[in-house]
Phi, psi and omega in degrees: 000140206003075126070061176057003196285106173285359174299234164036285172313288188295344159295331177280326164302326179301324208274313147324306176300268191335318201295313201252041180026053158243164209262126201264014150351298205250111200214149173255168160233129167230132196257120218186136181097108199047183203239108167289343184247013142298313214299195160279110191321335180292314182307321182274357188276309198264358165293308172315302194288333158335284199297312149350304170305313197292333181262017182238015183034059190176141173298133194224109165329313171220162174283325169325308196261327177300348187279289207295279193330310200300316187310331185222001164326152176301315156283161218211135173227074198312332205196161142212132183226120203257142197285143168205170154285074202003295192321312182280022184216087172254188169268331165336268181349308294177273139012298191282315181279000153299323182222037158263326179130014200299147149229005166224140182239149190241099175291073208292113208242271148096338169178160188243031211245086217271023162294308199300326198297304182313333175262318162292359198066035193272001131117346179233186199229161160319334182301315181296343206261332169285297138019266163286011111326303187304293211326294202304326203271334174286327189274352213035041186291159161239157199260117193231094195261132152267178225198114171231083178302155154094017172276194171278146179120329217239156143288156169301336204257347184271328188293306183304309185282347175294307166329322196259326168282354179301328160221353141340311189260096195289010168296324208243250176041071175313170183240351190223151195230142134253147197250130173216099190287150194288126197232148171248115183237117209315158198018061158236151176324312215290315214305281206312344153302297205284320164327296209291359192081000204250008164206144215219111199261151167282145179296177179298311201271341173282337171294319161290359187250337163271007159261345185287292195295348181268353176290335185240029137248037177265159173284097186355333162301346180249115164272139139303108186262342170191134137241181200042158173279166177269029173298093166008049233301333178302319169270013211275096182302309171231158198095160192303125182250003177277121189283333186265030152311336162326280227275332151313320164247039170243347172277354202262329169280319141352287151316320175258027158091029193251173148212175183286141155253052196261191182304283179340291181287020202230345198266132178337319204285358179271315194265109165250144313340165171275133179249050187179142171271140188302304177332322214270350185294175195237137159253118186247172193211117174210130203265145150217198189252141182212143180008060164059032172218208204222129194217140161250123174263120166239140165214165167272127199199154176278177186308339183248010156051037164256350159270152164213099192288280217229150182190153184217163206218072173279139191266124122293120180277158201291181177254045141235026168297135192218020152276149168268352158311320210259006175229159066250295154308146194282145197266152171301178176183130209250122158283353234167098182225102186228149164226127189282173178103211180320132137311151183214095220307178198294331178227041179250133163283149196269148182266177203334297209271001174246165203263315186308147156082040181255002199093353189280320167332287200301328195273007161280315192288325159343274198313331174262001156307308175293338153329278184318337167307261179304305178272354203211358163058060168248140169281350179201171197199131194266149167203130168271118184228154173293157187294357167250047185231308184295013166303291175350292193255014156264346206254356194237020182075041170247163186201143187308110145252094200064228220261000185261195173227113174256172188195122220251113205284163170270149185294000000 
């Protein structure tokens, strides 16, 4: 699409989104589709500052200076997240999407398994793939794993234990899931295969009873953010063509009296009607192990945890954090401070029914300065924020460090 021009591209989404209403207060950038920290660092440098241009509709000199506009623009620029392989999400790398502004990294993972990476060529081991988790989740990047049931090699019954150790095993235990079933598409190996008789797709209904089972074991801490691609069914030859899997395997969980406990299916902006009083919510807390650190979830939910309004993701990082914002001692560090439902534009107060600009944002960040405080005896504490998110946490004592935004606890 324009000839690879990322201005171009991102300006024309905005201008799309907006045509059909939706409102651009607030906008992410995902740089997605093939591995951008393959290209030559100037190429992904002048790729960035594209986008940057597109969303700040104006011509920008250095990515330096499109950072610093953004930080107070009329549009807000919550996020960037960049698509990669395990191999390329080193620390160069890792580095690199840091001080593009980056804040999320998205890990085509794909199995966990290292015969299926060896039948696909996919060319790394599991090792690169642990490897870059640790790297991504100590830099606070948040982790967004794909996922492919049905490659060769791997079985339903195998697909079920990659889903369990995917969060079983703290090597891995991702904050985000995409689901991507293995689709057979004409003049590719997987075609020449699936033709030869040597590969065999699962029907539809194993694919739904085997993504329902890995949705209602999941941990709270994760969202699903997509299933199935955004693929043609005219081209799909074999594999699943229902574009609308999702919906498929939430009725099929319906039906069986289960449901997801992932974010998604948990966040106010989902439940219509609203079924809880702001009064009746909880701040709940759940510690677990992550790459050879330490992460805490706090979010506000009602008392039976099926709403979920707001959450933050604090890290202790492992001792091979290697930012230098974040040593000597490794510094806590907040991945993540969302609070979900209705948008609510930036310097607008929310009407009856929204959650946003309510204070719940701020009384996370509370809680997790005193953790870090009280538990954990640091004097400061870091958030990797999108760059038009830092106002937010300048207006709360936070102040730029390098590529974060920090803040210096009282003794």
């Amino acid at each position: 699409m324009f000839n690879y021009d990322s201005r171009k591209q991102v300006a024309s989404r905005i201008e799309d989104l907006e045509a059909i209403g939706h409102r651009m207060d607030k906008i992410e950038i995902i740089c997605m589709g093939g591995t951008l920290c393959a290209a030559p660092a100037g190429y992904q440098e002048e790729f960035v500052k594209g986008c940057y241009e597109g969303f700040l509709n104006r011509d920008v000199t250095t990515l330096q200076e499109g950072k610093q506009i953004a930080e107070t623009s009329e549009r807000r620029l919550v996020g960037i997240t960049f698509e990669t392989r395990p191999d390329y999400c080193l620390e160069e790398h890792v580095n690199r999407m840091l001080e593009f502004g980056g804040t999320r990294v998205e890990i085509g993972v794909q199995t966990v398994f290292d015969d299926v990476y060896q039948k696909i060529h996919r060319g790394h081991t599991t090792k690169e793939t642990i490897r870059a988790f640790q790297i991504a989740r100590d830099a606070g990047l948040k982790i967004n794993a794909h996922m492919m049931p049905n490659l060769p090699g791997s079985t339903l019954e195998r697909d079920q234990e990659m889903f369990t150790q995917l969060f079983e095993n703290p090597a891995y235990r991702p904050d985000m899931l995409k689901i991507y079933p293995t689709l057979v598409i004409k003049g590719t190996q997987l075609y020449d295969q699936f033709i030869a008789g040597d590969y065999i797709p699962y029907e539809l209904d194993e694919m739904v009873k085997l993504i329902a089972r890995a949705k209602q074991n999941l941990p709270p801490y994760v969202r699903i953010q997509r299933v199935q691609r955004d693929i043609p069914a005219r081209l799909i030859v074999a594999g699943v063509k229902k574009s609308n899997l999702r919906e498929l395997v939430k009725a099929h969980l319906k039906l069986t009296g289960e449901r997801c406990k992932c974010i998604r299916c948990r966040e106010e902006g989902f439940m219509k009607p609203r079924r809880f009083e702001e009064k009746d919510l909880v701040l709940h807390r759940l510690d677990y192990d992550a790459s050879e650190g330490r992460e805490i979830f706090l979010s506000f939910e009602t008392p039976e945890k099926d709403v979920l309004i707001g959450f933050v993701r604090l890290r202790i990082p492992s001792a091979r954090e290697f930012r230098p914002e974040l040593l000597p001692s490794p510094v806590p560090i907040i991945r993540e401070l969302r609070v979900v439902g209705e948008l609510v534009g930036t310097h607008e107060k929310p009407t009856l029914n929204q959650v946003q600009h309510r204070g719940f944002g701020t009384r996370l960040l509370r809680e997790a300065e005193k953790i870090a405080r009280e538990e954990f005896d640091t004097h400061k504490i870091a958030v990797i924020s999108g760059i038009g998110v830092r106002q937010y946490f300048y207006q709360r004592g936070y102040y730029l460090d390098g590529v974060y935004v920090s803040k210096n606890l009282p003794q």
